[in-house]
C-alpha positions as CSV (number, residue, x, y, z in Angstrom):
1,X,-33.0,104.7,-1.8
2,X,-33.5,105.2,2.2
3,X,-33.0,101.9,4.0
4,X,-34.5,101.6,7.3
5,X,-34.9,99.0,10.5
6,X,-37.5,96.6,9.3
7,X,-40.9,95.9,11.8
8,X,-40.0,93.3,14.6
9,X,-43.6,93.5,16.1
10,X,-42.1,92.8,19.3
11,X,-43.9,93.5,22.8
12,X,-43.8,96.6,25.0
13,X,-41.3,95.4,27.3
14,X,-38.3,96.3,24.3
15,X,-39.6,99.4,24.6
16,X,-39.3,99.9,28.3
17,X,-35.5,98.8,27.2
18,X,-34.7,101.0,24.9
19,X,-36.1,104.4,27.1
20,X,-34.7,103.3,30.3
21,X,-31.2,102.7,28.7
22,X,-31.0,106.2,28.6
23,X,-33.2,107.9,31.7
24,X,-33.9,104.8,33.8
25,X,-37.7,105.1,33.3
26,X,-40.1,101.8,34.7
27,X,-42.9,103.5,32.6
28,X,-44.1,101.1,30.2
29,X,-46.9,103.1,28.8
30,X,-45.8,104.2,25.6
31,X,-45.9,101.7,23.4
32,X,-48.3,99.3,23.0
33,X,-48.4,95.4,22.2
34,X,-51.5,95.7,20.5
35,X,-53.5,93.7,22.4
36,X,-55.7,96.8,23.7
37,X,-55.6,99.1,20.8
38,X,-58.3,101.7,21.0
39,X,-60.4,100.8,17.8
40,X,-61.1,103.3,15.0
41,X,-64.1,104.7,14.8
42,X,-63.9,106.9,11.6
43,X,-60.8,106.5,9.4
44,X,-60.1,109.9,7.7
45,X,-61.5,111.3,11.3
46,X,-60.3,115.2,11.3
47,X,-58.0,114.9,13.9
48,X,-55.9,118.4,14.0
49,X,-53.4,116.6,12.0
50,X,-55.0,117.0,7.9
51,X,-56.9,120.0,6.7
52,X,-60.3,119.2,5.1
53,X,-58.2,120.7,1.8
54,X,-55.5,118.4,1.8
55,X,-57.5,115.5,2.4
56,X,-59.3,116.6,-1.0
57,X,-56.8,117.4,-2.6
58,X,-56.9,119.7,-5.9
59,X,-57.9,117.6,-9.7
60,X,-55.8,118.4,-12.0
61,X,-55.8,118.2,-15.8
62,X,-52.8,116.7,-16.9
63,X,-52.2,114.1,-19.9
64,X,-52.1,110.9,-20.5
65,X,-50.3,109.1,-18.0
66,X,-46.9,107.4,-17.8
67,X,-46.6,103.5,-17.3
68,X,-47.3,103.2,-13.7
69,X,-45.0,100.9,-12.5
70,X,-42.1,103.2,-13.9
71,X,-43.9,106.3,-12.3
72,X,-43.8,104.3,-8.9
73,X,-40.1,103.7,-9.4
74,X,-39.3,106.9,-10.2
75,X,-40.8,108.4,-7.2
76,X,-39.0,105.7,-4.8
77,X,-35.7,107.1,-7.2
78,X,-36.5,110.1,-5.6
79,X,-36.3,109.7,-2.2
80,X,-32.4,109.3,-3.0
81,X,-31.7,112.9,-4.6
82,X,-29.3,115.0,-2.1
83,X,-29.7,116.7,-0.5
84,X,-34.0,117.0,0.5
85,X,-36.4,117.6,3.2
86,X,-39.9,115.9,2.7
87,X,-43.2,116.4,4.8
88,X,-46.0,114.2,4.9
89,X,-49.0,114.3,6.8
90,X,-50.0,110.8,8.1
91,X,-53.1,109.5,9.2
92,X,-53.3,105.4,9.5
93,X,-54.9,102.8,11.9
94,X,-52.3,99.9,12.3
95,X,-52.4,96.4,13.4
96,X,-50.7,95.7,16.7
97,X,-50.4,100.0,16.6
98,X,-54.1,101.4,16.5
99,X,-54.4,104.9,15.6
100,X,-51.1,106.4,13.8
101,X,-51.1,110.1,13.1
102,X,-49.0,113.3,12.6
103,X,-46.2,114.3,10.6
104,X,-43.9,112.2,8.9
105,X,-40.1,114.4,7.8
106,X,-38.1,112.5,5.4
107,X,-34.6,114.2,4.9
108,X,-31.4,112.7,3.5
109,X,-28.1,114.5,3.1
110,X,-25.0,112.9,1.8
111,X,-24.6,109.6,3.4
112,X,-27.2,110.5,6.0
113,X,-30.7,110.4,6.2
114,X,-33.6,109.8,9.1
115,X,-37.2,109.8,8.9
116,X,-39.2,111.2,11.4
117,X,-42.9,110.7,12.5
118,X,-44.4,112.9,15.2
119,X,-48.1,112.7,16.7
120,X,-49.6,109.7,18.0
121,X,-48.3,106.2,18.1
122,X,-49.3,103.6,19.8
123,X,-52.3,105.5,22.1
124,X,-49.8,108.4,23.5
125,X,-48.4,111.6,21.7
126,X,-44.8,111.7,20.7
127,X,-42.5,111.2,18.3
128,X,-40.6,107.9,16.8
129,X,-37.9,108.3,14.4
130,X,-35.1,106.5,12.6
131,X,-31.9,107.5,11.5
132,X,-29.1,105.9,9.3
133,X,-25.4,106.6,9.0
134,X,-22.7,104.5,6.9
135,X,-22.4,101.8,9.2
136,X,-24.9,102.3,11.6
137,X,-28.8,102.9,12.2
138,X,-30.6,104.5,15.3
139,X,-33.9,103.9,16.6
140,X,-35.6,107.1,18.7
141,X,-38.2,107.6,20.8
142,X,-39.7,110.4,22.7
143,X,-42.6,109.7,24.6
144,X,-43.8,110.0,28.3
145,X,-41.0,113.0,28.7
146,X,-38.6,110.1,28.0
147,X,-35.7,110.7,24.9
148,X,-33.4,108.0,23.7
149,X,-31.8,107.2,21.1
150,X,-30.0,103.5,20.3
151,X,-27.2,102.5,18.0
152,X,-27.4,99.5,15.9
153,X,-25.9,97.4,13.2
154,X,-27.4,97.9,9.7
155,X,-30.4,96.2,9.4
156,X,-30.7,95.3,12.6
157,X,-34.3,94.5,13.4
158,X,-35.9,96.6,15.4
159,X,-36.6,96.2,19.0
160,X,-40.5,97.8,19.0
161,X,-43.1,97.7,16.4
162,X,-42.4,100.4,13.8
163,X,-45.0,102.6,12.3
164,X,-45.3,101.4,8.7
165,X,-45.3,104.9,7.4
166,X,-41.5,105.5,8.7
167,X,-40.6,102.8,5.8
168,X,-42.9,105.1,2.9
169,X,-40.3,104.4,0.3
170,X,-40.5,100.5,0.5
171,X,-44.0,100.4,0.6
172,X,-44.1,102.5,-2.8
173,X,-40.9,99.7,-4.1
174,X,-43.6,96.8,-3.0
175,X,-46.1,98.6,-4.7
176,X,-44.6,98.6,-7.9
177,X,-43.0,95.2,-7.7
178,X,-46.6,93.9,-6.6
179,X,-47.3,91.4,-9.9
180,X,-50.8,91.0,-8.8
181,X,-51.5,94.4,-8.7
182,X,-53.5,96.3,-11.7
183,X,-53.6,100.0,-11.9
184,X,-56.3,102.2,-13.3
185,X,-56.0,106.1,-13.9
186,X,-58.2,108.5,-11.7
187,X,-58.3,112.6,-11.2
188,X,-55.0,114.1,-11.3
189,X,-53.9,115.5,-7.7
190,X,-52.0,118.7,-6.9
191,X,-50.5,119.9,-3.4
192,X,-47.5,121.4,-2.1
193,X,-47.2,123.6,-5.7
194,X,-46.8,120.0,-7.4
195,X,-49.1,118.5,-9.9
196,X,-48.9,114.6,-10.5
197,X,-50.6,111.5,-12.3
198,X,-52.6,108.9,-10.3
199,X,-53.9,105.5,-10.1
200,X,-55.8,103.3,-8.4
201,X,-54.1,100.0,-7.3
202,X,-55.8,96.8,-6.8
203,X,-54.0,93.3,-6.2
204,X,-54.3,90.8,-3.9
205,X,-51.8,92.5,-1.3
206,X,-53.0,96.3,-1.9
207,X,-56.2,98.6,-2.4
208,X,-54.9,102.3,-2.6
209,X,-54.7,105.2,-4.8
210,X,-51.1,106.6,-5.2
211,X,-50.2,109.9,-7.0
212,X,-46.6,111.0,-8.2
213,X,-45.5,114.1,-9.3
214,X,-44.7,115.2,-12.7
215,X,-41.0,115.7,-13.5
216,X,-39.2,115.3,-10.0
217,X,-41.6,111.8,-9.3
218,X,-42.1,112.8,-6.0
219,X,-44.6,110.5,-4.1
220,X,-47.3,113.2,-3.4
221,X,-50.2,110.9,-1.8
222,X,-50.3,107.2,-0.7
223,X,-53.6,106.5,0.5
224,X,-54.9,103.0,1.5
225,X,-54.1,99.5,2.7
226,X,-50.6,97.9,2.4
227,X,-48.7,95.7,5.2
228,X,-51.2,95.2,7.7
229,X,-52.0,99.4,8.0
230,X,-54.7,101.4,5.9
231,X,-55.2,105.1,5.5
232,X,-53.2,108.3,4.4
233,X,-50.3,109.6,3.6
234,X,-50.0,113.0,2.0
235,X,-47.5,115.9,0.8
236,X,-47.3,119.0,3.2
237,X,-43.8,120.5,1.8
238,X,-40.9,119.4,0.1
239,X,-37.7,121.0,0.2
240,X,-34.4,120.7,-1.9
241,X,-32.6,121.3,1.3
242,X,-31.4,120.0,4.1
243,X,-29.7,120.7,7.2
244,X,-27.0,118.7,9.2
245,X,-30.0,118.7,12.3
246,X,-32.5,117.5,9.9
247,X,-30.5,113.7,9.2
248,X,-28.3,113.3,12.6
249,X,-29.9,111.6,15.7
250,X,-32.4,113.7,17.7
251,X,-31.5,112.5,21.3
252,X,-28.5,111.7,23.0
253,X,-27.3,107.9,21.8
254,X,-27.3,104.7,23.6
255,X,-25.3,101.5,22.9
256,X,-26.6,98.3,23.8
257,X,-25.0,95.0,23.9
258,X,-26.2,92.2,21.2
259,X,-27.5,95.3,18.6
């Protein structure tokens, strides 16, 4: 299973740290504390990032279904077959993050893995990503023509608030370890040439309707509310593949002291 940097929900000024480690930048626009967070006026808003299609998605017949709860642990299983490359389209409205939206890669190959979102975060267009190596992580960010990258411990908490989507395989793990949570069965779903089982999950933590995919249990649609975010997350393409590019740090890497 991927492992990465858990939310901090710290303020902006980390931010301004972590970009100006590397290019000296006083521009603290990029991410937000939260505090004025654009509200969302329509959810599933088209917003270039999801066709209409995938957003429907295509019912399948398919029969009856596994137990859920192993079909959710299955497809968190999956996220740590080597080597892959997974794409996700991502539309979510956030606490403390407003609107979240893009495309989220997941790859992993050998010891290495890094997951990827690219869009908007935090009111500004750019890309956020995480990246984990034996004994060390990296937190990325690209934003305001700034790049940096910054080396940490393990499980070193992060020093800006995370979009929840860049943790996708925990939220699936809480999902099925979620004892308040009941799951009823709902239209089969199909995309990215997989077809998959689906449920609806209700429980005093979750409302959501997850789908994974026969045979491989790849997680082919999360879409709802977990951990303080609601909305979608969806299968684009999913490759058995992956390059050395794909799971090593995207910018050049800073070291700070005290992470």
């Amino acid at each position: 299973m991927l492992r990465f940097l858990p939310l901090a929900g710290l303020s902006a000024a980390s931010a301004v740290l972590l970009l100006s480690a590397c290019n000296g930048s006083d521009n603290d626009a990029y991410v937000s504390s939260g505090d004025d967070s654009p509200a969302v006026t329509a959810l599933f808003a088209d917003d270039g990032f999801e066709p209409a299609e995938m957003r429907k998605g295509v019912p399948t017949a398919t029969p009856l279904p596994p137990e859920p709860r192993d079909a959710l642990a299955r497809a968190v299983d999956s996220f740590s077959y080597q080597p892959f490359r997974a794409t996700y389209l991502v539309t979510m409205e956030e606490r403390g993050l407003g609107n979240v939206g893009g495309t989220l890669t997941i790859a992993a190959k050998g010891a290495r893995s890094r997951a990827t979102l690219e869009g908007t975060y935090a009111g500004h267009d750019g890309a956020v990503a995480v990246a984990r190596e034996p004994g060390a992580d990296y937190l990325c960010i690209d934003g305001q023509g700034q790049q940096a990258c910054l080396k940490t411990k393990p499980e070193t908490l992060s020093p800006v608030p995370l979009p929840v989507a860049l943790e996708l395989p925990a939220m699936v793990q809480a999902l099925a370890d979620d004892p308040s949570a009941t799951f009823t069965p709902v239209n089969g779903y199909r995309t990215a040439g997989r077809s998959g089982h689906c449920w609806k999950a209700t429980g005093n933590n979750v409302a959501a309707t997850v789908c994974v995919a026969d045979g491989d249990g790849t997680l082919l649609m999360y879409d709802g509310a977990l951990r303080g975010a609601r909305g979608s997350i969806r299968l684009k393409e999913f490759e058995k593949s992956a390059s050395d590019g794909d799971v090593k740090p995207p910018y050049g890497v800073t070291e700070l002291p005290g992470y």
